[in-house]
C-alpha positions as CSV (number, residue, x, y, z in Angstrom):
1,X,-139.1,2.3,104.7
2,X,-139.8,2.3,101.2
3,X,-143.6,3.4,99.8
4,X,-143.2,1.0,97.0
5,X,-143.2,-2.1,99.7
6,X,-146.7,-1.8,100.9
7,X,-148.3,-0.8,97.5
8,X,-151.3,-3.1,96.2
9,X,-151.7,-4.0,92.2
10,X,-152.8,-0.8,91.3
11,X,-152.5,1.4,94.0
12,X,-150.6,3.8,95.7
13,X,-150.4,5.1,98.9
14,X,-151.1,8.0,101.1
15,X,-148.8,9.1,103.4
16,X,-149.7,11.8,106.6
17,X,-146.3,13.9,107.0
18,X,-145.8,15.9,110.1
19,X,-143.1,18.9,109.5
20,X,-141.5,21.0,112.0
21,X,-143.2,23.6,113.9
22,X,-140.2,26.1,113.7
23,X,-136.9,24.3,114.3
24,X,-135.6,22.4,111.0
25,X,-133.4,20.3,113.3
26,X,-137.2,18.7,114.7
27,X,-137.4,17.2,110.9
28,X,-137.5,13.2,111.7
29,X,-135.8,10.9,108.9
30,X,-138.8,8.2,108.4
31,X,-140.5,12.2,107.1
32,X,-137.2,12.7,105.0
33,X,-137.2,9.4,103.7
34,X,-141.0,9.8,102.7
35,X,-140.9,12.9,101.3
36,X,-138.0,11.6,99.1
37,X,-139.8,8.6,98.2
38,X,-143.0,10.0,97.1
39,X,-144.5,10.8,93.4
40,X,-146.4,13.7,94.8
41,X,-146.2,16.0,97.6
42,X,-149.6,17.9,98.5
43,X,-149.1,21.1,100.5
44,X,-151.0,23.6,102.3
45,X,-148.7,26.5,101.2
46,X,-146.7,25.1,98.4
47,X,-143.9,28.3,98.6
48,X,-143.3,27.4,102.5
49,X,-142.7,23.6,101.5
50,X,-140.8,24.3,98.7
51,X,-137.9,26.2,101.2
52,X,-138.6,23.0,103.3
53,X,-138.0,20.9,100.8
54,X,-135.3,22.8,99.0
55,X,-133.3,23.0,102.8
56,X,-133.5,19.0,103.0
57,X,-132.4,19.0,99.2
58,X,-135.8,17.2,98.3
59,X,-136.8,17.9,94.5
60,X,-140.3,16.4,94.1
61,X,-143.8,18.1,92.8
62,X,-145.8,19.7,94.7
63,X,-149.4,20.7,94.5
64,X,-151.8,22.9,96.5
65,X,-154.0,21.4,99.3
66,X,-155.7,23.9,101.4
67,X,-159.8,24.5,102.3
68,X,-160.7,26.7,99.4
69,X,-159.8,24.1,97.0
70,X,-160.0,20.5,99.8
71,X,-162.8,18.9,97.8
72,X,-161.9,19.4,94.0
73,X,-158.1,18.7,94.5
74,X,-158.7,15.9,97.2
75,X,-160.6,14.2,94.1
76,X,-157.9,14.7,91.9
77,X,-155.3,13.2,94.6
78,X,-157.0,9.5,95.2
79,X,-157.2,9.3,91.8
80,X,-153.8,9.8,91.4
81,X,-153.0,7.2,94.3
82,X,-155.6,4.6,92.6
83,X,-153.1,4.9,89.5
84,X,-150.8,3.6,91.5
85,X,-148.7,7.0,92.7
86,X,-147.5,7.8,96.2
87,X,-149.2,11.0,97.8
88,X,-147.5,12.7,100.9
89,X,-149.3,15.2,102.4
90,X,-148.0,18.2,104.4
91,X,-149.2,21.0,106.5
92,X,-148.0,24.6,106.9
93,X,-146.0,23.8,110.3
94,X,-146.4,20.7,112.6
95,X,-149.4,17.6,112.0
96,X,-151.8,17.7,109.3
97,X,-155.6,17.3,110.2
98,X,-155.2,18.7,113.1
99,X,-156.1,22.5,112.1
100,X,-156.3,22.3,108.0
101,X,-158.3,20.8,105.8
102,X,-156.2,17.0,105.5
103,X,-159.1,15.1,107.5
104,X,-161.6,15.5,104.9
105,X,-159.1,14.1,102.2
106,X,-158.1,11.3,105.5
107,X,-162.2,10.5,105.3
108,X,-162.4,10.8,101.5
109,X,-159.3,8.1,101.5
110,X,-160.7,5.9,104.3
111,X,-164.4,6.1,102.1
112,X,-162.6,4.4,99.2
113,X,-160.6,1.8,101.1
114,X,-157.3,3.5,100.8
115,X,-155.6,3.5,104.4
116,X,-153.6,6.2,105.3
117,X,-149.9,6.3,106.9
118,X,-149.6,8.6,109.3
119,X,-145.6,9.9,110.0
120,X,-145.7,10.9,113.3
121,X,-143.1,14.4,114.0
122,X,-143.5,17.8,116.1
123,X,-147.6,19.0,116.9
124,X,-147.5,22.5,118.7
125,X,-150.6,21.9,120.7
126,X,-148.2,18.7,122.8
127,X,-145.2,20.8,123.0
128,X,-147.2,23.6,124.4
129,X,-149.4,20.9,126.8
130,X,-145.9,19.5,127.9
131,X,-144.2,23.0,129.0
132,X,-147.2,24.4,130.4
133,X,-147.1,22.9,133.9
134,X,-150.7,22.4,134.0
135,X,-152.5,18.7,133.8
136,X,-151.9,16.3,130.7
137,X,-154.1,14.4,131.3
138,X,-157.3,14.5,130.5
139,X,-157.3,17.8,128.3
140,X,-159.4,19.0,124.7
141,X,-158.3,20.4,122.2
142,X,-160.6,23.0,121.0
143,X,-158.3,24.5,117.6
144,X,-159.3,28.6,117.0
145,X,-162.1,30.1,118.7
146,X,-164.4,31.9,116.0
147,X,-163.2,35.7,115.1
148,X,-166.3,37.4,115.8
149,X,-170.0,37.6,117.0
150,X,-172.5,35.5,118.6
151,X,-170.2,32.4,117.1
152,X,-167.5,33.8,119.1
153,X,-169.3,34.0,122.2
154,X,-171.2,30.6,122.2
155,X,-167.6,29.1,121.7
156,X,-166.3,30.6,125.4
157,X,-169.6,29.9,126.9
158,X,-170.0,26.1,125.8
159,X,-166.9,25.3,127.1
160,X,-166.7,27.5,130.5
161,X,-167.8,24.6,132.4
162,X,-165.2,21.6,131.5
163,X,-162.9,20.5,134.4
164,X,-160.4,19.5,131.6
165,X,-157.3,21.5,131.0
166,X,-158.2,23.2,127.5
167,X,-155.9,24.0,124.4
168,X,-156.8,27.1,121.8
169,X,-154.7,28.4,119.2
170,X,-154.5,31.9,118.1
171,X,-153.6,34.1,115.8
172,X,-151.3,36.8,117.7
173,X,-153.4,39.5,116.8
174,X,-156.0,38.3,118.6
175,X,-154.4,37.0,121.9
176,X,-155.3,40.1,123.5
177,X,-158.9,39.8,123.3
178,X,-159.4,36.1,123.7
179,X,-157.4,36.2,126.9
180,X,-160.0,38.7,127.7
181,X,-163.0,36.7,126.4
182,X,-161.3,33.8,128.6
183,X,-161.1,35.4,132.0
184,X,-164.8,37.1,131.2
185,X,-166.2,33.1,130.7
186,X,-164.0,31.1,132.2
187,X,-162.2,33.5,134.8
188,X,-158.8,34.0,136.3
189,X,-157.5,30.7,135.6
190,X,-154.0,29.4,135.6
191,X,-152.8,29.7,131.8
192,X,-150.0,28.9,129.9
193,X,-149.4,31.1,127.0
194,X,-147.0,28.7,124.1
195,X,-145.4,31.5,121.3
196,X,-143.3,30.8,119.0
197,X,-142.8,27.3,120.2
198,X,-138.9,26.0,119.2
199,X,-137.9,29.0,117.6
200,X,-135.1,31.7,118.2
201,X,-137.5,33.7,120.5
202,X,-139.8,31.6,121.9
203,X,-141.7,32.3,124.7
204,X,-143.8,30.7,127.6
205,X,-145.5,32.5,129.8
206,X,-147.7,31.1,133.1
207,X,-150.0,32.5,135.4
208,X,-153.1,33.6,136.2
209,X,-155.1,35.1,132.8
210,X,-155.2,38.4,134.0
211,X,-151.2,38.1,134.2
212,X,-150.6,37.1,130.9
213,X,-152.7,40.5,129.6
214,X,-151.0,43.0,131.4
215,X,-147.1,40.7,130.0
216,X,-149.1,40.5,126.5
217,X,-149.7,44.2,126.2
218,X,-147.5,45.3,123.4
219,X,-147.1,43.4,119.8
220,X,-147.5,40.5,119.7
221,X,-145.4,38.4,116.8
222,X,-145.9,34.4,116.1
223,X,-148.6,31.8,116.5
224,X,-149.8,31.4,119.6
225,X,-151.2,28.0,121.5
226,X,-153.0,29.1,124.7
227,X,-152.9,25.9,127.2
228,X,-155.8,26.9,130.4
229,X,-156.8,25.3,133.4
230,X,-160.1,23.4,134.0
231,X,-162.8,24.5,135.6
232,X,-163.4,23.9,139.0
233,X,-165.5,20.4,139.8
234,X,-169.1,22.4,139.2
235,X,-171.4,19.7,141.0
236,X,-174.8,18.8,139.2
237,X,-174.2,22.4,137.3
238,X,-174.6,22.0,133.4
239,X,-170.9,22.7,131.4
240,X,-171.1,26.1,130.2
241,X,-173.8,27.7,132.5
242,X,-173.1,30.1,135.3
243,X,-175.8,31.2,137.8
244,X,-178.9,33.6,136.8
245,X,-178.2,37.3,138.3
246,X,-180.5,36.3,141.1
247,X,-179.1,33.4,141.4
248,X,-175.6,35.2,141.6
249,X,-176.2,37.7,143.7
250,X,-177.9,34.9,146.4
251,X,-181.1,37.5,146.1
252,X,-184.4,37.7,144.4
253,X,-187.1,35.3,143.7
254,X,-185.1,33.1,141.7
255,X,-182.0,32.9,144.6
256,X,-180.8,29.7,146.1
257,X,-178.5,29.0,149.3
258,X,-175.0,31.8,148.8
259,X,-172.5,29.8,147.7
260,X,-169.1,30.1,149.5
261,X,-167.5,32.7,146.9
262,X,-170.6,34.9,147.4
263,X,-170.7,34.8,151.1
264,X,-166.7,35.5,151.0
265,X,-167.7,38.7,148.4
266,X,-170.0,40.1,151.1
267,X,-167.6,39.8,154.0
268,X,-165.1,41.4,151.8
269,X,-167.6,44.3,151.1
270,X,-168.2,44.6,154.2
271,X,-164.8,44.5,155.2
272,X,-164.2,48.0,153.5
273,X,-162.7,46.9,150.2
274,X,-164.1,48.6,147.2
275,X,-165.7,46.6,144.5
276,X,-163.0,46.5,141.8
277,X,-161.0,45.0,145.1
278,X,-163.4,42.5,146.4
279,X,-164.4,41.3,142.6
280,X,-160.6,40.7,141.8
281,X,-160.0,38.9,145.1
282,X,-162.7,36.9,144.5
283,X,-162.3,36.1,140.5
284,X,-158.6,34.9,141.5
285,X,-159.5,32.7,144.6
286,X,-162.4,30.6,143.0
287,X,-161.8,31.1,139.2
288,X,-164.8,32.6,138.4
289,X,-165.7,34.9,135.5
290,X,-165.3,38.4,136.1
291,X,-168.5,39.4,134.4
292,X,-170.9,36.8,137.2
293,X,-169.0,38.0,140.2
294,X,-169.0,41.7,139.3
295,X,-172.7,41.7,139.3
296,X,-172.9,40.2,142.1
297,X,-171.0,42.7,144.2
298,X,-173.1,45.1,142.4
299,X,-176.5,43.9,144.1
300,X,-174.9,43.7,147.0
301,X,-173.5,47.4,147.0
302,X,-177.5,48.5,146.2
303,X,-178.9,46.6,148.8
304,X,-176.0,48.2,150.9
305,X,-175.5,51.9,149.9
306,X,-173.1,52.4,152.7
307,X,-170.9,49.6,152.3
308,X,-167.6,49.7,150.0
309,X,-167.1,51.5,146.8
């Protein structure tokens, strides 16, 4: 493949480059042979593509792409492809547009009738999807939950009711608490947790949510791809929406019918466990957030003084 073959009078191309996610040996040689052949190369960290660049014994200019300077720079690169130069543009690790700013300069390209070359390599959110032993097919990506805030907690709410398996990425100092935020929305759902995917220590854990907090305790090091199971087929209930407490509980004027998870939490309670029992057997069974079924078994203890503790 040479870029000069498909140029138009006075235009250049632009090229999409997937890199390796970890493993240099995951490099594929239509990228080499891009990289080699282009004018320009526009990174998202131009010191970590330079060392890529510099192993593969590429010497071509590089120039920052990233979001705090995506709309300026993004400018600056189609008019350096109208003037005829070839533009290949990198991510930090893995497939660009995918979580970095190279689908506004894609839009900005398509706006102006330049079409984009994609050059397809390594994507962590597919390696982690193949490993994770939970379904391919259908799934959603849905990139890195918000840090903080209301933000945060609309994000794990929205998405508590699809019966997809779901993808997040994370940062590893915050696996910890977004496995926490995911069994409190979603519950104790089958997960598989992706680090340092085809690197020297990489790691995949599976199980249930609650497992992968107690394995994930310590330091965590590397970026992290969370891969979770769907929810469970929720009826004519809206995506995102649990029960009201009254609703919950299966009391109140606002109760309908029990549902089988909260008739199994009374027999349970009334079985003798204690609540922190009862709630766990339950949140593990039917994969429901801890937060909905611990209030439950919390009406139920009131309207029951004498049952468990």
């Amino acid at each position: 493949m040479n870029p000069d073959d498909s140029k138009e009078v006075g235009k250049g191309k632009l090229y999409i480059v997937a890199t390796p996610i970890g493993n240099l040996g995951d490099m594929t040689l239509r990228a080499l042979e891009t990289l080699r052949e282009a004018d320009l190369i526009a990174a998202e960290d131009t010191r970590r593509t330079r060392k890529l660049l510099s192993y593969f014994e590429i010497h071509k200019p590089t120039i920052s792409y990233h979001e705090h300077n995506a709309i300026a720079r993004g400018a600056d690169l189609l008019e350096k492809i109208f003037s005829g130069k070839t533009v290949a543009l990198v991510t930090d690790a893995g497939t660009p547009c995918i979580s970095d700013p190279g689908r506004l300069l894609v839009e900005a390209a398509l706006e102006r009738g330049i079409e984009p070359v994609t050059i397809p390599g390594p994507t962590a959110l597919i390696a982690a999807l193949v490993v994770s032993g939970l379904p391919a097919q259908p799934f959603v990506f849905l990139g890195f939950p918000p840090a903080k805030g209301a933000e945060r907690r609309r994000f794990f709410q929205k998405y508590a009711g699809i019966e997809m398996t779901l993808i997040v990425y994370e940062a590893p100092k915050r696996l910890l608490r977004t496995l926490k935020d995911i069994e409190e929305h979603w519950g104790d759902r089958k997960t598989a947790v992706a680090r340092e995917l085809t690197k020297v220590h990489e790691e995949i854990f599976r199980g249930r949510v609650s497992e992968a907090l107690s394995h994930f305790e310590g330091e965590v090091r590397g970026e992290v791809a969370l891969v979770v199971e769907g929810a469970a087929p929720g009826g004519d209930r809206q995506p995102g929406l649990w029960p009201t407490d009254s609703e919950s509980s299966g009391i109140g004027p606002g109760a309908t019918k029990p549902e089988p998870w909260q008739e199994e939490l009374d027999r349970l309670l009334a079985g003798g466990l204690t609540s922190k029992e009862a709630v766990q057997a339950i949140v593990r069974r039917f994969g429901l957030p801890r937060r909905i079924v611990y209030q439950a078994a919390l009406k139920i203890k009131n309207q029951n003084p004498g049952g468990g503790g």
